[in-house]
C-alpha positions in Angstrom: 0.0 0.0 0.0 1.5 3.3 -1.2 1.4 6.3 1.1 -1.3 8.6 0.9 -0.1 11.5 3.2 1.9 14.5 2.2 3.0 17.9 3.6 1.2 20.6 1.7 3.1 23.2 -0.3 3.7 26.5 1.3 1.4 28.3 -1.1 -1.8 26.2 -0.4 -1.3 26.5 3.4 -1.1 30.2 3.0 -4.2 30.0 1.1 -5.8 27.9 3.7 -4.6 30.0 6.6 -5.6 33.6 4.3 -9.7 31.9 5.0 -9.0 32.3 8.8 -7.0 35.6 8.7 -8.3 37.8 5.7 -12.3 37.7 5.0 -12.5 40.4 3.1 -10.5 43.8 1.9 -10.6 45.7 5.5 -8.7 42.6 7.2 -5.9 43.3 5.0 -6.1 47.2 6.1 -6.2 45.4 9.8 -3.2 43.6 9.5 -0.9 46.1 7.4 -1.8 49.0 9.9 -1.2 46.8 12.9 2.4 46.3 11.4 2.6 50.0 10.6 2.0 50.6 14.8 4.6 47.8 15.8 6.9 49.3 13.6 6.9 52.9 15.4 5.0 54.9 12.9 3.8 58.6 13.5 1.8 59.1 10.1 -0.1 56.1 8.2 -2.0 57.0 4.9 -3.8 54.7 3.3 -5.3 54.0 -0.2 -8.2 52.0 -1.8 -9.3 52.0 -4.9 -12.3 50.1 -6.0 -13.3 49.0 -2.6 -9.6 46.9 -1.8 -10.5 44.6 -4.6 -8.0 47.0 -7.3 -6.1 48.4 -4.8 -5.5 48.7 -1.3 -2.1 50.5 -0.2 -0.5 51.3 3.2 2.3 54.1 3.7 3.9 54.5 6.8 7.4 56.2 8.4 8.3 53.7 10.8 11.8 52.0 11.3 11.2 50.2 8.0 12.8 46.7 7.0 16.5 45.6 5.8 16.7 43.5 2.7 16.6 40.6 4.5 13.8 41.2 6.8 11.8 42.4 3.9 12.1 38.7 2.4 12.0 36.5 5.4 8.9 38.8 6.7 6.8 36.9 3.6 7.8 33.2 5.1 4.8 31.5 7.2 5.6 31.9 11.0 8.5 34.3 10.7 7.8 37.0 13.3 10.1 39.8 15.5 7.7 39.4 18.6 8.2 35.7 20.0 11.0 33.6 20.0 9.4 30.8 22.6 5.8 30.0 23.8 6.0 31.5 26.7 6.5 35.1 24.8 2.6 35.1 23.9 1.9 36.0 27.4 3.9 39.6 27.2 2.7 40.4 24.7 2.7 44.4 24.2 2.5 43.9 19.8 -0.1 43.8 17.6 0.7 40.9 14.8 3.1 38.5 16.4 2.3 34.6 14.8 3.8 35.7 11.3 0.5 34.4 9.6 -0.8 38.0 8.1 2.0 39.1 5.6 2.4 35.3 4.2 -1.8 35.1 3.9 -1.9 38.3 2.1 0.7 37.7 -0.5 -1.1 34.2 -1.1 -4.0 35.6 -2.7 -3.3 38.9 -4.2 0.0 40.5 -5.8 1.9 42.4 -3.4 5.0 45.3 -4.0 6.8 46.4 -1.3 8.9 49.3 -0.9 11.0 49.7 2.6 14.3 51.2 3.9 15.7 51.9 7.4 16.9 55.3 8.4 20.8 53.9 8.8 20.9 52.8 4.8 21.0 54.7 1.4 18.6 52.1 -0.6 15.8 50.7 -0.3 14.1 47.5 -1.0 11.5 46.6 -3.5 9.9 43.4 -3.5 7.2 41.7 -5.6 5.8 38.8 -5.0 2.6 37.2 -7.0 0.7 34.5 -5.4 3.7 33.5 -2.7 5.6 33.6 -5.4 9.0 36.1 -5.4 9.3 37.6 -9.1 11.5 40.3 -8.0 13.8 41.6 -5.2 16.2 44.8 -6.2 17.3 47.9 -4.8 15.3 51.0 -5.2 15.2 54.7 -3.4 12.2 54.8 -1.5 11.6 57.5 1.8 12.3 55.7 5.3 9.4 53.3 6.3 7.3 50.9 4.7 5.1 51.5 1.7 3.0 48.0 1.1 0.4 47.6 -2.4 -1.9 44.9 -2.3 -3.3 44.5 -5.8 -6.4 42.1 -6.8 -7.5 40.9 -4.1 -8.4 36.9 -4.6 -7.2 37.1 -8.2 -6.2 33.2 -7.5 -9.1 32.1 -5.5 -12.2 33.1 -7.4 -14.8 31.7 -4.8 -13.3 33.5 -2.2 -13.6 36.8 -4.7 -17.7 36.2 -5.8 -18.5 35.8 -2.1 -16.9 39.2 -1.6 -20.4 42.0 -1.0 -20.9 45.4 -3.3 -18.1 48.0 -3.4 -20.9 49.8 -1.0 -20.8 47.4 1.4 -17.1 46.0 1.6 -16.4 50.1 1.3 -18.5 50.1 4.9 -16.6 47.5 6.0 -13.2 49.0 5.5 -14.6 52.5 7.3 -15.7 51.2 10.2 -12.1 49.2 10.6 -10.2 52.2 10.2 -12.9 53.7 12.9 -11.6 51.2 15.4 -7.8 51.2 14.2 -7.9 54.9 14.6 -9.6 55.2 18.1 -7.2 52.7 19.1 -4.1 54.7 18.1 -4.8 58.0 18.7 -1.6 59.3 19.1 -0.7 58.6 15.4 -2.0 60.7 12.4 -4.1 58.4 9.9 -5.7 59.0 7.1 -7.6 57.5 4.7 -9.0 57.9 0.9 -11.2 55.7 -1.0 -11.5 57.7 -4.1 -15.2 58.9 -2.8 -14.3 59.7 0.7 -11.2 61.2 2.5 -10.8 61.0 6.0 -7.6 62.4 7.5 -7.4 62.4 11.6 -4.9 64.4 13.7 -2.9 63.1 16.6 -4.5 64.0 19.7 -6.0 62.8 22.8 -8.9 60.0 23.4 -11.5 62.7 23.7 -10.1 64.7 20.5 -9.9 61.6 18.2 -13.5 60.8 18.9 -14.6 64.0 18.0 -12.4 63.7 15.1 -14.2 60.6 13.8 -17.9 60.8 14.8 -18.2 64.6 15.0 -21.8 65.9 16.0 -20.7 67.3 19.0 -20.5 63.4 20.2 -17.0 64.7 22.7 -19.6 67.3 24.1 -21.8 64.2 25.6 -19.2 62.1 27.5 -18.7 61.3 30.7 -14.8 60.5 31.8 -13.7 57.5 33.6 -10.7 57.1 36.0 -10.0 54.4 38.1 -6.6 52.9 39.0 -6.1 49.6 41.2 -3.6 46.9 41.3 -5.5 45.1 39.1 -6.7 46.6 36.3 -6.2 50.6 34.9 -9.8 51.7 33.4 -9.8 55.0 31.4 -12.1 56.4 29.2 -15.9 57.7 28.5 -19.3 57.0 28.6 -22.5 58.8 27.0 -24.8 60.4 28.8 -27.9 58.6 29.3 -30.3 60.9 27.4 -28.0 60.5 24.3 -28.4 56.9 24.6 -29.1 55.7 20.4 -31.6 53.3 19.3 -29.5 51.7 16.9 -25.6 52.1 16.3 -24.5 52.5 19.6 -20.6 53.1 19.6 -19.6 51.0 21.7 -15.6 50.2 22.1 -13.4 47.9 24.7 -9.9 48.4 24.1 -7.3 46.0 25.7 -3.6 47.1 26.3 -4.2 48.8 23.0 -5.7 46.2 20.5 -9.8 46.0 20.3 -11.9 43.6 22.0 -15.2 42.4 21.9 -16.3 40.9 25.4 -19.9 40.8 26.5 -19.1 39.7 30.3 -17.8 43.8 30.3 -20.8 44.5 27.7 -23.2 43.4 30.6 -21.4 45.2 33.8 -21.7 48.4 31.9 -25.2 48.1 30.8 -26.6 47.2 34.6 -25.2 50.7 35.4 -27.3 52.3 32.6 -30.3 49.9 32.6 -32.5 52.3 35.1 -31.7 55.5 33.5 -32.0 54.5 30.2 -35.1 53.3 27.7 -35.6 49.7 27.3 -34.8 49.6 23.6 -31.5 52.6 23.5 -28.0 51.8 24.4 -25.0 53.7 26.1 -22.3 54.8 24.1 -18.6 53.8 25.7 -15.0 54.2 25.0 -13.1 52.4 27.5 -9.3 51.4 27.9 -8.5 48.1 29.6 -4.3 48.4 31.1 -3.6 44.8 32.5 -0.7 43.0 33.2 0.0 41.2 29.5 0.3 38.1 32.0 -3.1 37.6 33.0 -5.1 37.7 29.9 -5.1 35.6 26.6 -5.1 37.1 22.7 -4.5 34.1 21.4 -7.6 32.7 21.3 -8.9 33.8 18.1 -7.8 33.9 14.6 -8.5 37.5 13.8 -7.4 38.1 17.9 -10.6 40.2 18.4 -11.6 38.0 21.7 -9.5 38.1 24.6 -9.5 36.2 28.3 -8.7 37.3 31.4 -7.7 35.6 34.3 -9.5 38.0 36.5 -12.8 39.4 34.8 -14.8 38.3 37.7 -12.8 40.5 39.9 -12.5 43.6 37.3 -16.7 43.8 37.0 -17.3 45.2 40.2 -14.3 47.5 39.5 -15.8 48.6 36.1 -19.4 48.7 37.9 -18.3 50.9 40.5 -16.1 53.0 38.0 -19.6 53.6 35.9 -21.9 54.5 38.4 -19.1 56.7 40.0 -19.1 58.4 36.7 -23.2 58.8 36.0 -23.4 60.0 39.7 -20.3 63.0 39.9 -21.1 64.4 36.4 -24.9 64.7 37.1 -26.2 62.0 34.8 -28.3 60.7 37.5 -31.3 63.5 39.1 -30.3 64.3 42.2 -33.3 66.1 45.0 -31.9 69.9 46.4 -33.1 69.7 50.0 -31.9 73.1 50.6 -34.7 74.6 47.9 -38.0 75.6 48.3 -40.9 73.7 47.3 -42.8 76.7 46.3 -41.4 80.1 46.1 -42.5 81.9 49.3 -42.0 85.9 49.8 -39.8 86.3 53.0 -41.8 88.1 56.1 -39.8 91.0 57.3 -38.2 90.7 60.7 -39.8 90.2 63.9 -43.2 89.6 62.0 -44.8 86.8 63.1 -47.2 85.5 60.6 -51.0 85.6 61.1 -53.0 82.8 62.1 -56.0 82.7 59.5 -59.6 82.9 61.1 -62.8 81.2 60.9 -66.1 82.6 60.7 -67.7 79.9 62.6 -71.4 80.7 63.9 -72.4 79.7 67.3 -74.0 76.5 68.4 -72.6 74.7 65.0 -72.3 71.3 64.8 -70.9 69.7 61.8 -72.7 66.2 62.9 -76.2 67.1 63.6 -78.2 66.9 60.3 -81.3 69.3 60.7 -84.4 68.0 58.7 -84.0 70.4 55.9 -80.6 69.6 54.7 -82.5 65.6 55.0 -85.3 66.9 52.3 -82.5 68.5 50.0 -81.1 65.4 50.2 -83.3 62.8 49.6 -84.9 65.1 46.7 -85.9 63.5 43.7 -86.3 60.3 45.1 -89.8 58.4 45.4 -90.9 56.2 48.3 -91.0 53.4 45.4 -87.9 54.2 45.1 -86.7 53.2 49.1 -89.0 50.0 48.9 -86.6 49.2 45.9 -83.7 49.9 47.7 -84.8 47.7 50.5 -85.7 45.0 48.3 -82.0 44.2 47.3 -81.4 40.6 47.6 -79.5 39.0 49.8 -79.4 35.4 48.4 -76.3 35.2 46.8 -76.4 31.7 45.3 -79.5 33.5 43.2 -77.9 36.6 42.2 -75.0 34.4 40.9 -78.0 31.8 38.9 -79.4 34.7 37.7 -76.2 36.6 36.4 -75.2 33.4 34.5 -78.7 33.1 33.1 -78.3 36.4 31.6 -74.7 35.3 30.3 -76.1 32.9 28.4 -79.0 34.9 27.1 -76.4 37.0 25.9 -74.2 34.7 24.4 -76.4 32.1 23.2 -76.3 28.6 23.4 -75.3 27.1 20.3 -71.7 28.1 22.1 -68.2 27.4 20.1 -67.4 25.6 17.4 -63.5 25.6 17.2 -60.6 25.4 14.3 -58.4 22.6 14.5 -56.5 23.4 12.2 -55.4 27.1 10.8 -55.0 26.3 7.2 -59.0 26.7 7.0 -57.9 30.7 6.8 -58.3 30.2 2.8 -56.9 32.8 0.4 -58.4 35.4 -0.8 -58.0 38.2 -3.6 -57.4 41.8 -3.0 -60.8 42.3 -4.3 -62.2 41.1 -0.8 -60.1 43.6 0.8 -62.2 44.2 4.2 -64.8 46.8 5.6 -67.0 47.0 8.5 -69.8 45.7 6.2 -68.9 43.8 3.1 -71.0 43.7 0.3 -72.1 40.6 -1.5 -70.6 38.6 1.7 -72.9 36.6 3.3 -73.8 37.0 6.9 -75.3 34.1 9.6 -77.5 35.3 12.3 -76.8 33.9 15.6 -77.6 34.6 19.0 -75.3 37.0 20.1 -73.7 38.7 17.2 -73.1 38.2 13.5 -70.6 36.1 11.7 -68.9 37.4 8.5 -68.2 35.4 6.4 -64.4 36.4 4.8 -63.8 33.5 3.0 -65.4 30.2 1.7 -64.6 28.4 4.9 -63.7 30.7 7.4 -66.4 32.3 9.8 -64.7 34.9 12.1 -66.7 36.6 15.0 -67.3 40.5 14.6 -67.6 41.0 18.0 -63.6 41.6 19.3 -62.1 42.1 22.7 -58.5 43.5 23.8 -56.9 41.8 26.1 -53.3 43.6 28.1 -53.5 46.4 25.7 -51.4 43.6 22.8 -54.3 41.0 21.8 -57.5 40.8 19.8 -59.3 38.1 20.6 -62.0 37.1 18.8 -64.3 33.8 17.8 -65.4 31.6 15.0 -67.0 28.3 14.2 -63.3 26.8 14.4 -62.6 28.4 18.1 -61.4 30.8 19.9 -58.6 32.8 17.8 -55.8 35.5 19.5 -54.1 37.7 18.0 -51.1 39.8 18.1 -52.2 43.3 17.2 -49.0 44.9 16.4 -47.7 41.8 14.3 -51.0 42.0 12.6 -50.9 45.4 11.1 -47.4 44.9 10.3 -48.6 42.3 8.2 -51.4 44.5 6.6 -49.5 47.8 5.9 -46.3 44.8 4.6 -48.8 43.2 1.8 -50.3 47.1 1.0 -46.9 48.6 0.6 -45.8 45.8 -1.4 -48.5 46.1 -3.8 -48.3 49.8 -3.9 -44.7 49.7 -5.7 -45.6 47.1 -7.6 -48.4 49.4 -9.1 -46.5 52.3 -9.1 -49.1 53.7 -7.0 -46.7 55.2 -4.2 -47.1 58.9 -3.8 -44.5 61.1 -2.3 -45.3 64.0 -0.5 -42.7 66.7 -0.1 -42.0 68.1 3.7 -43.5 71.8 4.8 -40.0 71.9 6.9 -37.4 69.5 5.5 -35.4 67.8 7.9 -31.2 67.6 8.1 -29.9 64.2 8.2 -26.2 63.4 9.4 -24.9 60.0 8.2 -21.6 57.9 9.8 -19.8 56.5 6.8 -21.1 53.2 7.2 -24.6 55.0 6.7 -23.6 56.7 3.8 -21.8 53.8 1.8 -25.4 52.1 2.9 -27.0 54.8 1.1 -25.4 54.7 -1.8 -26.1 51.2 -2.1 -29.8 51.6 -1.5 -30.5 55.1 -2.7 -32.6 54.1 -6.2 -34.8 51.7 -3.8 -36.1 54.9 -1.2 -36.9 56.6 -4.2 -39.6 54.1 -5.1 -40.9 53.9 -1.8 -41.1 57.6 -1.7 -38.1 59.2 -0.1 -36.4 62.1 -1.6 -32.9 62.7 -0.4 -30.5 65.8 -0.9 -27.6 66.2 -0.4 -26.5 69.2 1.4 -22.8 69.3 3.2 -20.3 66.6 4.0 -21.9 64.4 6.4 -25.5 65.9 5.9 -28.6 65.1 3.8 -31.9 66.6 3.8 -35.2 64.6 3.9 -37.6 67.0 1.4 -39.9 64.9 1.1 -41.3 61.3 2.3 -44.0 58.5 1.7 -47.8 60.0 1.9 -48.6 56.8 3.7 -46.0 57.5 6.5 -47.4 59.7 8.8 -46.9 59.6 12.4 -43.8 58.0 12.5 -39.9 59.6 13.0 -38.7 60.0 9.6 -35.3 60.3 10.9 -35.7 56.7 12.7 -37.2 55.1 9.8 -34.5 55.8 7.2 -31.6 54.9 9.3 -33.6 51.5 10.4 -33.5 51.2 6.6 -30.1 52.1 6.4 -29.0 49.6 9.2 -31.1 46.7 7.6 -29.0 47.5 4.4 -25.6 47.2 6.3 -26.7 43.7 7.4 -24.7 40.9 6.1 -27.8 38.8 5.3 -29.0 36.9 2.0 -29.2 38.0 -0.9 -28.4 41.8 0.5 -25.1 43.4 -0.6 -23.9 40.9 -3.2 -23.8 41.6 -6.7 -26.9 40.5 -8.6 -28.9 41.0 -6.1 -32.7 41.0 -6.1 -34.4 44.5 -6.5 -37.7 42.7 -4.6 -35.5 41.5 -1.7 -34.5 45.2 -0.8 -37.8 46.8 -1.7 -39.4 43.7 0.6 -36.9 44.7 3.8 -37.5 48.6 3.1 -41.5 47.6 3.4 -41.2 45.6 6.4 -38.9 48.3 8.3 -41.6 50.8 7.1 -44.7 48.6 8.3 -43.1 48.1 11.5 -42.5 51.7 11.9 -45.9 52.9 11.0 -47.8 49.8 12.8 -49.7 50.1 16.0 -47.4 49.0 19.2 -48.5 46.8 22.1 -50.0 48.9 24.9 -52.3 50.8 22.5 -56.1 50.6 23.5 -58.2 50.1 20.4 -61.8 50.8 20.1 -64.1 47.9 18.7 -64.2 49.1 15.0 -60.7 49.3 15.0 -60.6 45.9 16.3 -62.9 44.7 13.8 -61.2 46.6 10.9 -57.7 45.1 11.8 -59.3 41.5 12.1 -61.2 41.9 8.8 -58.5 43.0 6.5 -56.0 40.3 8.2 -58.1 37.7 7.1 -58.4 39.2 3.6 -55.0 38.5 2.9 -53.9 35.4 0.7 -51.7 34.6 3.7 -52.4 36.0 7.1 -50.9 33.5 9.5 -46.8 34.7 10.0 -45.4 38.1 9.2 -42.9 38.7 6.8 -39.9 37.8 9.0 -42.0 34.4 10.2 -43.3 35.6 13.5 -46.5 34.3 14.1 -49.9 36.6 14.3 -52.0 34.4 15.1 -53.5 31.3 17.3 -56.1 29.4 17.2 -57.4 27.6 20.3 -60.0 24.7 19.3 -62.5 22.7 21.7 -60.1 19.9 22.3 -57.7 22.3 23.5 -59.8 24.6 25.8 -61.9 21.2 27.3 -58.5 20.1 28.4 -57.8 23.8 30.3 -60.6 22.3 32.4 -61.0 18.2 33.2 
């Protein structure tokens, strides 16, 4: 038997290990600006062209590389930062496992251009698929200028999995967001041809400013808290400028990002009572522990860390919050020194007056005289006291005769339940629903009337709320609940749906437009979803960098935020989901999430009391549609509880 096991060639285990360390264009900006920072740099430009699949280059002034370094810096595992095991725990680097460089240059062609400050020439280096075509001299400044060209030339499912320019253009922003908050005393910039972003060095506070802007620096509370333990530095948000989406939420760890929800959770129990159920905090906070006690080894892209001691750094983080929220006056506070009411000061010596009574003499407040017993009892007959006196006292009869009248009411013939909620049949748009249908034929019973919507489907017009959420109602098949938020979401879905597919939607232009500011991740989002608001309605313009104005909006939005509804849009279009961002994609799909973030906005919310008609008008045009049961992410709307189901409730 021959053998069957070989070593793989270099070039296929850098492709391998280049699934695990590059994803997509912005890991390559990750890595290269993580080597940039090891290697000392004060100024790091970078340049993309066609989202990082043409072009993506770094330029730094750090130490640079010698010839030698710049070759062996391409082999797998070849690293400055470790020369045992044991170095991964003192760590104070960014890329240390030699895996970046060596991935990069497996899928994509690669120049480099390097020289230290002690030699005359520089270095070029090209190398095409892990494969050196050239090495020669050239004159280059001092530091490291890296071009990574075609990204996945070689690897072309890797490439057609890769999202729109949009979207990977998003991608790469928010990276350089986090690479830049990180290293704020280094001056980075950025252009991607559309966009240039160029960032001073400064302190925390400045650099946040410098890359979120609105004021955001003006909102934040410091932190600064220094044990044995752990150092914790940094700022919170107020809690009135908690967001309802994209909070900005950042742990940083001895200088390299984190993402830890153990620290997510301490820091939201501080906010949790001072804050709306559905907003979060936004946080910048700084993590200095000894490189001893945690772990960044644990993940390929290292963006998950372990410490030895979390359990003992949440109280320390709690207490460093609430601390925080309480000195700065986020939390109300009660001024015991202040007056309720404003009261005029007596001059003094002046004693105030005691106020007097006019009481006449021989008054007493318990004695009714027979008069004030006449203006009483006026208006009342003595059949009226005999009534009175005839209340009965025979409870077991008043209870007999109370059901009695139940069932008089309700009528005898009782319920006759659905087993099965596939009798809902379809139904055209022709039988779209109102209080009284024409044509539809109606059964008498005692008790109410039963519409008929459909061929087999009898639904109650009588309807109840229930905890301010639930319609329940009744028919032949049994006793049906409802969820009356889900349920309008799924009517306004289906009409908005059919709206753009006629071409009926009507936009209606704003008495006082509205400014919009955008993060770059909003804006690459609008760009790739910009033709689809204009069918549902939306009109943007653009006004300044950073700044849109809404003139006008759908007719058939009215009492919702317009604000809130186009970034909800915006955020469902940044969502790495199917068939959303990739090239090709469905026109339908996009117009079908725009409609549902749209329904959902516009929808009555649990909590809202409805009157009857609105009960029954909500019921009636549910069960008009040709599918009423789930809503258009598959939440249910409905249940349906038959005989079987409700006898068992009570044997």
């Amino acid at each position: 038997m021959s053998d069957i096991i070989r070593l793989l060639p270099d070039s296929v285990a850098n492709q391998i290990a280049a699934g695990e360390v590059i994803q997509r264009p912005a890991s390559v900006i990750k890595e290269l600006v993580e080597n940039a920072v090891d290697a000392g740099a004060t100024d790091i430009k970078i340049f993309v062209k066609d989202a990082g699949r043409t072009l993506i280059q770094v330029v730094d002034n750090g130490k640079g590389m010698s010839e030698t370094d710049a070759r062996m810096a391409f082999e797998r595992h070849a690293t400055s930062k470790i020369r045992e095991a044991d170095d991964l725990f003192t760590l104070h680097t960014m890329g240390f496992r030699g895996e970046a460089l060596p991935s990069v240059c497996a899928i994509s062609y690669v120049e480099l251009k390097t020289r230290t400050a002690d030699q005359q020439m520089g270095t070029r280096l090209v190398i095409n698929g892990s494969k050196v075509e050239e090495q020669e001299p050239c004159m280059c400044d001092v530091g490291t200028n890296i071009m990574v060209k075609n990204i996945f030339f070689n690897v072309p499912a890797r490439r057609k999995f890769l999202k729109s320019d949009n979207v990977e253009l998003s991608n790469i922003m928010r990276e350089f967001e986090r690479l830049a908050l990180v290293n704020n005393n280094i001056r980075m910039s950025i252009d991607t041809g559309s966009r240039t972003l160029d960032l001073r060095a400064g302190t925390f506070k400045q650099r946040i400013g410098d890359i979120w802007k609105n004021n955001l620096d003006l909102h934040l509370l410091p932190i600064e808290v220094d044990t044995t333990l752990v150092r914790i530095s940094g700022f919170i948000s107020r809690p009135e400028f908690a967001r309802r989406r994209n909070p900005l939420q950042y742990l940083i760890v001895n200088g390299r990002n984190m993402r830890h929800p153990y620290f997510h959770k301490a820091i939201m129990n501080c906010f949790e009572p001072l804050i709306a159920a559905d907003t979060q905090p936004c946080y910048f906070l700084k993590f200095t522990v000894d490189p001893a006690s945690i772990d960044v080894n644990i993940h390929p892209t290292k963006s998950e860390i372990k410490f030895e001691y979390e359990h003992e750094i949440w109280p320390i983080l709690q207490a460093s919050v609430k601390a925080a929220l309480g000195k700065y006056g986020a939390v109300p506070s009660i001024d015991f020194n202040s007056d309720v009411l404003p009261v005029d000061p007596l001059p003094l010596g002046v004693n105030p007056e005691r106020p007097t009574l006019d009481i006449p003499d021989g008054y007493n407040p318990f004695k009714m005289e027979r008069s004030d017993v006449e203006e009483t009892t006026r208006g009342y007959t003595p059949e009226d006291f005999r009534r009175k006196e005839r209340v009965p006292r025979n409870w077991d009869s008043l209870y007999a005769d109370f059901m009695r009248g139940t069932r008089e009411t309700r009528g005898d013939a009782g319920f006759q339940p659905v087993t099965d909620s596939s009798a809902f049949r379809p139904v055209t748009d022709s039988m779209a629903f109102q209080p009284t249908i024409p044509d539809a034929e109606e059964t008498v019973v005692e008790g109410g009337t039963l519409t008929e919507l459909t061929e087999g489907t009898v639904v109650n017009s009588f309807c109840v709320q229930h905890a301010g959420r639930y319609i329940i109602t009744t028919s032949r098949d049994g006793l049906i609940i409802i969820d009356q938020h889900r349920a309008h979401v799924r009517i306004l879905y289906d009409r908005y749906i059919r709206m753009v597919e006629q071409g009926d939607q009507v936009s209606q232009p704003m008495m006082f437009p509205e400014s919009l500011h955008l993060d770059p991740e909003h804006q690459a989002a609008l760009g790739e979803v910009g033709e689809e608001l204009s069918k549902l309605g939306f009109q943007l313009e653009y006004e300044e960098e950073d700044c849109w104005r809404i003139a006008a909006v759908p007719a058939m939005l009215r009492d919702a935020d317009v604000k809130d509804v186009i970034l909800r849009i915006l955020d469902s279009a940044c969502e790495d989901s199917v068939n959303y961002g990739k090239e090709g994609r469905a026109t339908s799909d996009i117009l079908g999430r725009m409609a549902l973030v749209l329904a959902r906005s516009s929808a009555i919310t649990g909590g809202k009391k409805l009157t009857s008609d609105e009960m029954e008008h909500i019921v009636g045009e549910l069960f008009a549609l040709p599918d009423p049961r789930y809503t258009p992410n598959g939440n249910p709307v409905f249940c349906v509880l038959d005989s079987t189901r409700l006898e068992s409730m009570f044997r």
